[in-house]
DOBA-988443 format. One record per residue: residue in three letters; x, y, z of N, C-alpha, C in turn. Coordinates in steps of 0.1 Angstrom, whole numbers. Example, Ala and Ser with C-alpha at 12.3 -4.5 7.8 and 13.67 -1.06 7.14 Angstrom:
BEGIN
(ALA,(132,-57,78),(123,-45,78),(132,-33,78))
(SER,(128,-22,71),(137,-11,71),(129,0,79))
//
This chain:
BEGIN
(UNK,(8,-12,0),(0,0,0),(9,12,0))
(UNK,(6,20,-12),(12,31,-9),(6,43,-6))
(UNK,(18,53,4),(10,58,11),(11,72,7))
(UNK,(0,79,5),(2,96,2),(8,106,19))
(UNK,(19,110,11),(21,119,24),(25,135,22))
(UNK,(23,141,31),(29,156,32),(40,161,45))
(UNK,(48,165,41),(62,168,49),(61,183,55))
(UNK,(63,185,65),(56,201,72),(67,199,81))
(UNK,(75,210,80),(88,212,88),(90,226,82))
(UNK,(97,236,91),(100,249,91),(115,250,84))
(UNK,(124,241,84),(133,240,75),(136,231,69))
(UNK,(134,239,55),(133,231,41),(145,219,41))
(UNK,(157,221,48),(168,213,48),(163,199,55))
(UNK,(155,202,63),(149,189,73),(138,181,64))
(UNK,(130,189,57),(123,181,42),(131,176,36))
(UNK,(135,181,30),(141,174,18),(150,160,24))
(UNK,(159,164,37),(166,149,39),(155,142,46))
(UNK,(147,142,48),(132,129,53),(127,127,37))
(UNK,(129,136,29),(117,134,16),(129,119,10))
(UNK,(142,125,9),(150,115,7),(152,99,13))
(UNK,(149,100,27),(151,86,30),(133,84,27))
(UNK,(127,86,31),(111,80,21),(116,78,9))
(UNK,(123,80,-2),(127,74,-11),(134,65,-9))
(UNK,(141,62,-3),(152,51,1),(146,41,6))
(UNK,(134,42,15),(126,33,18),(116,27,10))
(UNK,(107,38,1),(100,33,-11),(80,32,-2))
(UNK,(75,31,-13),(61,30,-7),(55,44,2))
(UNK,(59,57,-3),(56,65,3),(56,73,-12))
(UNK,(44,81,-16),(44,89,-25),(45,104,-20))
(UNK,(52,116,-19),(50,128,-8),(44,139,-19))
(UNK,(34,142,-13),(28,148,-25),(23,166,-21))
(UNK,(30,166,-10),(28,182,-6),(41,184,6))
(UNK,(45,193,2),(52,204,16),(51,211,22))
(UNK,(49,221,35),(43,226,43),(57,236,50))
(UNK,(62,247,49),(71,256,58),(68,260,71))
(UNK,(52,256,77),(46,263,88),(37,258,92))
(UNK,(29,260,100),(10,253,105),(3,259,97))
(UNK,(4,276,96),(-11,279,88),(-9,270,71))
(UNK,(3,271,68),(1,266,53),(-1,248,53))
(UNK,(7,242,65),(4,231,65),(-14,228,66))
(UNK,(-23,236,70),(-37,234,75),(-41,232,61))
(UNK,(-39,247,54),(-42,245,40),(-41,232,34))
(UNK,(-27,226,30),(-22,218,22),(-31,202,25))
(UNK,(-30,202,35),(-39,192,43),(-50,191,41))
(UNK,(-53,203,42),(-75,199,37),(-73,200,22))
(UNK,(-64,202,16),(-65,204,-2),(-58,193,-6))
(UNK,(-48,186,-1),(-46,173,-4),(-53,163,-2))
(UNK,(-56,164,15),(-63,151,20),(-53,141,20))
(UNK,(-40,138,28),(-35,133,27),(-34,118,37))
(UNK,(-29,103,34),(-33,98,46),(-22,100,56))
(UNK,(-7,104,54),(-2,103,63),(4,119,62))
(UNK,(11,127,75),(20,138,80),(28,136,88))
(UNK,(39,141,86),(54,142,95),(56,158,98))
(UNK,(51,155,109),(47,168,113),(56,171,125))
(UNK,(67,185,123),(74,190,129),(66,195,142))
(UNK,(76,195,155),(70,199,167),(70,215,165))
(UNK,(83,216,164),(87,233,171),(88,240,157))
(UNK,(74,246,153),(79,254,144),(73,275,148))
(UNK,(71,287,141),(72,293,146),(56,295,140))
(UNK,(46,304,151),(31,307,147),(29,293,153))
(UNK,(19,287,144),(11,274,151),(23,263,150))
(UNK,(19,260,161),(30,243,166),(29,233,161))
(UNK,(39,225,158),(24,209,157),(16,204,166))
(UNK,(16,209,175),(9,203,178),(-7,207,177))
(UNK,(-7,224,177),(-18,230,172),(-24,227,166))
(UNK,(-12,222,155),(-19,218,142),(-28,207,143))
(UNK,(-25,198,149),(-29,183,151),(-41,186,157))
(UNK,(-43,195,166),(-53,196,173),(-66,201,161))
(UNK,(-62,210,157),(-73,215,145),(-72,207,133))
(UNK,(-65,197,130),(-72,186,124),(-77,175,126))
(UNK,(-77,174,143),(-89,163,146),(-102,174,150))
(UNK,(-104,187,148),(-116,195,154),(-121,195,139))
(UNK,(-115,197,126),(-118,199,113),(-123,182,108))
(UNK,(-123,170,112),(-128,161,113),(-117,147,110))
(UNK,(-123,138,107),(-115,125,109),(-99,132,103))
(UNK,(-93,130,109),(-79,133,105),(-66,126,98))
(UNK,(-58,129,91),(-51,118,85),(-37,115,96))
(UNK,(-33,104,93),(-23,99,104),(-12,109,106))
(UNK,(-8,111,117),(3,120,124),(13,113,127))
(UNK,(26,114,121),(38,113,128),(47,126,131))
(UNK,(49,124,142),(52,137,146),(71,136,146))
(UNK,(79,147,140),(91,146,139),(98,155,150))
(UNK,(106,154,152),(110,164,165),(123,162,173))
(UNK,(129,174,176),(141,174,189),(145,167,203))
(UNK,(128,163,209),(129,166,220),(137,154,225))
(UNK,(145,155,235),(151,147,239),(142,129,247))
(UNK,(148,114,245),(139,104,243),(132,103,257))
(UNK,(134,109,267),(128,109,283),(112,121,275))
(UNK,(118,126,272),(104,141,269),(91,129,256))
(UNK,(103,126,252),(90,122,243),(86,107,240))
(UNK,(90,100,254),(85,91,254),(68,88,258))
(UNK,(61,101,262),(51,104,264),(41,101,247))
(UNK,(49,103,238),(38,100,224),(37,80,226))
(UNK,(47,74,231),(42,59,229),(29,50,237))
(UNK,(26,61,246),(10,57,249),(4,59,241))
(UNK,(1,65,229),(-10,71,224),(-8,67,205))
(UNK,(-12,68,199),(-18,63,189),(-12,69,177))
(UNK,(-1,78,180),(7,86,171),(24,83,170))
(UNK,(29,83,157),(43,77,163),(54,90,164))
(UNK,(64,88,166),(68,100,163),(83,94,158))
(UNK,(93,102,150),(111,105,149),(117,117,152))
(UNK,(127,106,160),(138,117,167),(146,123,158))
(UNK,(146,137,152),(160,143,144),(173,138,149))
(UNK,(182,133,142),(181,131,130),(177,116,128))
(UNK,(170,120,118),(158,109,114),(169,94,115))
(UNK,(161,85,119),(171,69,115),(166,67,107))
(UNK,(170,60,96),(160,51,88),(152,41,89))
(UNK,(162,34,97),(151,18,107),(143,22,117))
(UNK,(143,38,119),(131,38,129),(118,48,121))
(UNK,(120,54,112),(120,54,98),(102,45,97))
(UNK,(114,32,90),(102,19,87),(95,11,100))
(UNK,(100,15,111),(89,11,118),(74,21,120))
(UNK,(80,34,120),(70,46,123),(60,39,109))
(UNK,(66,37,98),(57,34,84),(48,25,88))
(UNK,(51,14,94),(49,-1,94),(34,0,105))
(UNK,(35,10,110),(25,16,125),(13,23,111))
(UNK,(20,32,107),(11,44,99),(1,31,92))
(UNK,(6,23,84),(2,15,73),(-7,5,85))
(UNK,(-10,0,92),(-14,-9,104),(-29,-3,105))
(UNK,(-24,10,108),(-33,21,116),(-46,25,99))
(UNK,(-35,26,88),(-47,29,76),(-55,19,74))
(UNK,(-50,5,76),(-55,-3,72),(-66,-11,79))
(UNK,(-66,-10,91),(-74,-11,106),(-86,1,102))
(UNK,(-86,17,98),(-94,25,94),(-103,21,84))
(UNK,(-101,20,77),(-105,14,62),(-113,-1,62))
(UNK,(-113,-5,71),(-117,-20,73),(-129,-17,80))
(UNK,(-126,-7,86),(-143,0,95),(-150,1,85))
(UNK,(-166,-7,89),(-174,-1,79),(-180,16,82))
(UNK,(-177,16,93),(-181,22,101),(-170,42,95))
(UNK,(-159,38,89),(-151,46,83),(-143,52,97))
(UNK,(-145,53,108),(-142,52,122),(-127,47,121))
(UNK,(-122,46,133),(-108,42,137),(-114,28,139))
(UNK,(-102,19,141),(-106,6,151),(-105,8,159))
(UNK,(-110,-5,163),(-114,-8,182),(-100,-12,189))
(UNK,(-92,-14,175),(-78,-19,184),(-69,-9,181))
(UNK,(-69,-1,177),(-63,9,172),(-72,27,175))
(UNK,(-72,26,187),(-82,40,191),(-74,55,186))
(UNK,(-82,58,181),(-76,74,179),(-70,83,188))
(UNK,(-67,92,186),(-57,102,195),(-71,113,196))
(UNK,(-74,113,209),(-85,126,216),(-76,139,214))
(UNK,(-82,149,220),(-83,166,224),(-73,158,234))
(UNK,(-80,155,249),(-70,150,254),(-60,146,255))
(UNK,(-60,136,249),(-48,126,248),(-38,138,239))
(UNK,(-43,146,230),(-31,158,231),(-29,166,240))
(UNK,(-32,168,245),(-35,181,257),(-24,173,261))
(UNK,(-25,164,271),(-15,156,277),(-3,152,271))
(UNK,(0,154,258),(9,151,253),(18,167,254))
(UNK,(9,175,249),(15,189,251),(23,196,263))
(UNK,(11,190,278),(17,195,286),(27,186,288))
(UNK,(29,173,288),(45,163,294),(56,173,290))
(UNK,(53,173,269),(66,179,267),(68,193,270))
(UNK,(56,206,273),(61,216,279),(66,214,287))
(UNK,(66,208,298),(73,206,313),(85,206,311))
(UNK,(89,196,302),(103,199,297),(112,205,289))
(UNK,(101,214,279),(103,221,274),(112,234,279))
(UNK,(105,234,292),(114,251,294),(124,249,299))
(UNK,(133,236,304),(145,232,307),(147,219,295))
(UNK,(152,221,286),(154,207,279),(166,210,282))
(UNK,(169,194,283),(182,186,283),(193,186,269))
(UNK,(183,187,260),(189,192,245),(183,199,237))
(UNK,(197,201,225),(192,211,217),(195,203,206))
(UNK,(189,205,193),(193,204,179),(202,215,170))
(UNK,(209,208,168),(219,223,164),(220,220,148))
(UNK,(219,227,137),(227,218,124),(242,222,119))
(UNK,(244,210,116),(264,212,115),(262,209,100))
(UNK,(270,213,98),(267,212,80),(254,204,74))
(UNK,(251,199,70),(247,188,64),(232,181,68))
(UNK,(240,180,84),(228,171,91),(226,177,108))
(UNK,(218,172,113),(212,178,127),(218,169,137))
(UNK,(221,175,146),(232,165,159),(224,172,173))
(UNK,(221,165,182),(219,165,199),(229,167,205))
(UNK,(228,181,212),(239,188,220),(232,186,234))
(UNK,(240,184,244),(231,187,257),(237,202,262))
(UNK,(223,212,267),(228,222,272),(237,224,279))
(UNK,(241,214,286),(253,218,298),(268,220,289))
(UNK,(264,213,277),(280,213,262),(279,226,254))
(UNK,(273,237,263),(271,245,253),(281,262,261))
(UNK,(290,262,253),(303,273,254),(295,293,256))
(UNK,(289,290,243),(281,303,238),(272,303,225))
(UNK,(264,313,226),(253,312,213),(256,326,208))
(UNK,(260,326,194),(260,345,192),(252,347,177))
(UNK,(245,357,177),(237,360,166),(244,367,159))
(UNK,(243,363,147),(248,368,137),(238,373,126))
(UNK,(237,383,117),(229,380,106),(214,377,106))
(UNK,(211,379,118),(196,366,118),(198,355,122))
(UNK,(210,350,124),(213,332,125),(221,332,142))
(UNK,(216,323,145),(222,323,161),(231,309,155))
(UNK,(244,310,159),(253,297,161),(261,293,177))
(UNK,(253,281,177),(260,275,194),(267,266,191))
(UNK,(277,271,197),(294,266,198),(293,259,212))
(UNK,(299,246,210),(299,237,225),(315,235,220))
(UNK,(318,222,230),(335,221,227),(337,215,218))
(UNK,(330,209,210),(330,197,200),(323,205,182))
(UNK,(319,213,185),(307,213,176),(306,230,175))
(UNK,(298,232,163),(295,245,160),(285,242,151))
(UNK,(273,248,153),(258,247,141),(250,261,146))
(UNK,(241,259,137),(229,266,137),(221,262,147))
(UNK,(209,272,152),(196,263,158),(186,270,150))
(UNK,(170,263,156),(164,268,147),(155,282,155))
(UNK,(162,284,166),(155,294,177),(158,309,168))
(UNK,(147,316,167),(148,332,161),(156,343,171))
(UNK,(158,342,180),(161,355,190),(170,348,202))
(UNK,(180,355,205),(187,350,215),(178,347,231))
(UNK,(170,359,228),(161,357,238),(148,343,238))
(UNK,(146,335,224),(140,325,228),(148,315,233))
(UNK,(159,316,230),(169,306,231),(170,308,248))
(UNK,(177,317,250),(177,317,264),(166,310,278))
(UNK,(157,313,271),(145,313,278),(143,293,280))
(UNK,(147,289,273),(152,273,272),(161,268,281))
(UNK,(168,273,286),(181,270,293),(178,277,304))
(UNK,(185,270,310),(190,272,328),(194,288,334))
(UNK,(185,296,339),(188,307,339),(202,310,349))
(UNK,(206,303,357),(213,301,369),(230,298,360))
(UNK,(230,295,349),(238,290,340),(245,300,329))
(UNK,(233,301,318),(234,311,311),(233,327,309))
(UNK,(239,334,304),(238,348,310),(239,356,295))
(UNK,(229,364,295),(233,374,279),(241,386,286))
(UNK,(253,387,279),(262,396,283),(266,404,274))
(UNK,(258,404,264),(257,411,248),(245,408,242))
(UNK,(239,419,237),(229,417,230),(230,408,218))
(UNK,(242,403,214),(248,396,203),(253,382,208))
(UNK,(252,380,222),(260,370,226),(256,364,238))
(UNK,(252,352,238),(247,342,257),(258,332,255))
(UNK,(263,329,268),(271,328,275),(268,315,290))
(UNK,(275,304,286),(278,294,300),(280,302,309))
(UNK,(284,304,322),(288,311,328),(304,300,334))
(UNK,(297,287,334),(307,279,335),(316,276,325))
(UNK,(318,279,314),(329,276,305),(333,287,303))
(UNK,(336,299,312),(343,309,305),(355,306,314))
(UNK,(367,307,306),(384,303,313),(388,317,319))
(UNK,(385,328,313),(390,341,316),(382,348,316))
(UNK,(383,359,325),(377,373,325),(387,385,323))
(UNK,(388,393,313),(401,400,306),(397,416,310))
(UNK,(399,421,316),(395,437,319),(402,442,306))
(UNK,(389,454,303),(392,458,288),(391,474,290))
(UNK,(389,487,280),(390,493,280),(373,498,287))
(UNK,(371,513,296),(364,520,302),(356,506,308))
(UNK,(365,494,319),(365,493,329),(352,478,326))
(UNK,(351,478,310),(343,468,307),(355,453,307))
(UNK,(346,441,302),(357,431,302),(352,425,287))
(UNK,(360,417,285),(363,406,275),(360,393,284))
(UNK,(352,380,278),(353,367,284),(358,359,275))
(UNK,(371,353,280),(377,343,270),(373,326,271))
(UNK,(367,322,262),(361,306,265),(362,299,265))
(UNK,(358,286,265),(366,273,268),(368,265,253))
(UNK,(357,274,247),(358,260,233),(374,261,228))
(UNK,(374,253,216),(385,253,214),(396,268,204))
(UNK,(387,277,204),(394,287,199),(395,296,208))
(UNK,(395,293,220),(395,304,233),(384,315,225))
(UNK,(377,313,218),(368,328,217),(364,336,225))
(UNK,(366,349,227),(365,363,235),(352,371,229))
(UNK,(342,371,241),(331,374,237),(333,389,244))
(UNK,(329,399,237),(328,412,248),(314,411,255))
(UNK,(313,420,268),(305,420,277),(302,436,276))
(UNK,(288,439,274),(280,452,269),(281,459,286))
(UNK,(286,474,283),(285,478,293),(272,480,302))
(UNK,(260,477,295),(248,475,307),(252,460,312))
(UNK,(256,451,308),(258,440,313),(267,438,324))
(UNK,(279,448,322),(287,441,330),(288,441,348))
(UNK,(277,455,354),(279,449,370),(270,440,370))
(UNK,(264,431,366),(254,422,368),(262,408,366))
(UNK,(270,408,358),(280,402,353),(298,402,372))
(UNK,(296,417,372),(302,413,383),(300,410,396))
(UNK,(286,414,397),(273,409,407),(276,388,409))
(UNK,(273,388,396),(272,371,397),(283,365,399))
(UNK,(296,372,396),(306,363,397),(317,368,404))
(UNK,(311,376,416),(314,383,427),(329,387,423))
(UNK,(328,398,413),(344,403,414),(345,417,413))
//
């Protein structure tokens, strides 16, 4: 059986390498793409598709929003939901009737999520009733609600981040993380190992993720471990430089509104 799908992710780089392994795997025709919720909603009631890979964290409506207003807009097509969240956060989807993949995508976990989707169409379809099955119960309002709140809870402290390094997407855990500095519109977080992108818009959402006790904006251009800085370098008109731990010692300056707060916390 092959299965019509639509791919809804906020970066096109994360479609296209899922559109790819669904080729690799075969039996998936992808017949629409989605950059967001409101256009995913569209694409969805204009395709009618049976299956979605449906990104968590995108910006405007969430997936999960989304999910939500396509079981209120009526029988809904299958959800697999694609996502960051670290495997403690989202072990909360394997009660319920939705599968989900961890970026970056596996491919053998991949064909299991398929092997569930295809189970679940085919158990639908057998209803005369056009209904879900009796062994296969659908995902309630509820049963998202609950899904939403587990992973907020951990949302505002995650354990990881998705960063992209060239090519492909890697799991950083916060505590590996040196400094984040915006550039251009693009935030890059440098840990000791690694340098990527994230997909967070503002230093300020980023922060708001992480450990307030930890991290510190000490530039409006720059957040800061407070634990991986090696040096504090007194600089000119009494400001400082902080030199880091990654591997290029990188020296972040510290904005002069920043810095007695900066010498507040690290009692100097």
């Amino acid at each position: 059986m092959e299965l019509r799908a639509i791919l809804v992710d906020d970066e096109q780089l994360a479609r296209d390498e899922l559109g790819y392994l669904l080729g690799q795997v075969g039996g998936v025709d992808v017949i629409g793409h989605a950059g967001n919720g409101v256009e995913a909603l569209a694409t969805i009631g204009r395709l009618q598709p049976d299956l979605v890979f449906l990104d968590v964290q995108m910006p405007g409506l969430t997936g999960f929003e989304v999910a939500r207003r396509m079981l209120d807009s009526g029988p809904p097509s299958q959800i697999i939901f694609v996502t960051a969240y670290d495997q403690r956060a989202i072990e909360a989807f394997e009660v319920n009737a939705v599968d989900y993949l961890l970026k970056p995508v596996d491919p053998a976990r991949l064909e299991v999520a398929l092997q569930r989707a295809r189970r679940r169409i085919s158990f639908d379809r057998m209803d005369e009733g056009g209904g879900p099955s009796a062994g296969l119960p659908a995902v309630s309002n509820d049963q998202l609600e609950k899904i939403v709140q587990l992973v907020a809870d951990r949302q505002s402290r995650r354990d990881r981040l998705a960063i992209k390094v060239g090519e492909r997407f890697m799991l950083v855990r916060s505590e590996e993380i040196v400094y984040a500095s915006l550039v251009e519109d693009t935030i890059t977080i440098v840990t000791d190992q690694h340098a990527g992108t994230c997909n967070y818009r503002t230093l300020d959402e980023l922060q708001a993720r992480l450990d307030p006790d930890v991290f510190r904006r000490v530039h409006r251009s720059h957040l800061v471990n407070i634990n991986k800085i090696k040096e504090i370098v007194p600089w000119f008109s009494r400001n400082y430089i902080l030199r880091m731990k990654d591997g290029k010692s990188t020296e972040i300056p510290v904005s002069r509104a920043q810095t007695r707060r900066l010498k507040d916390d690290l009692k100097l």
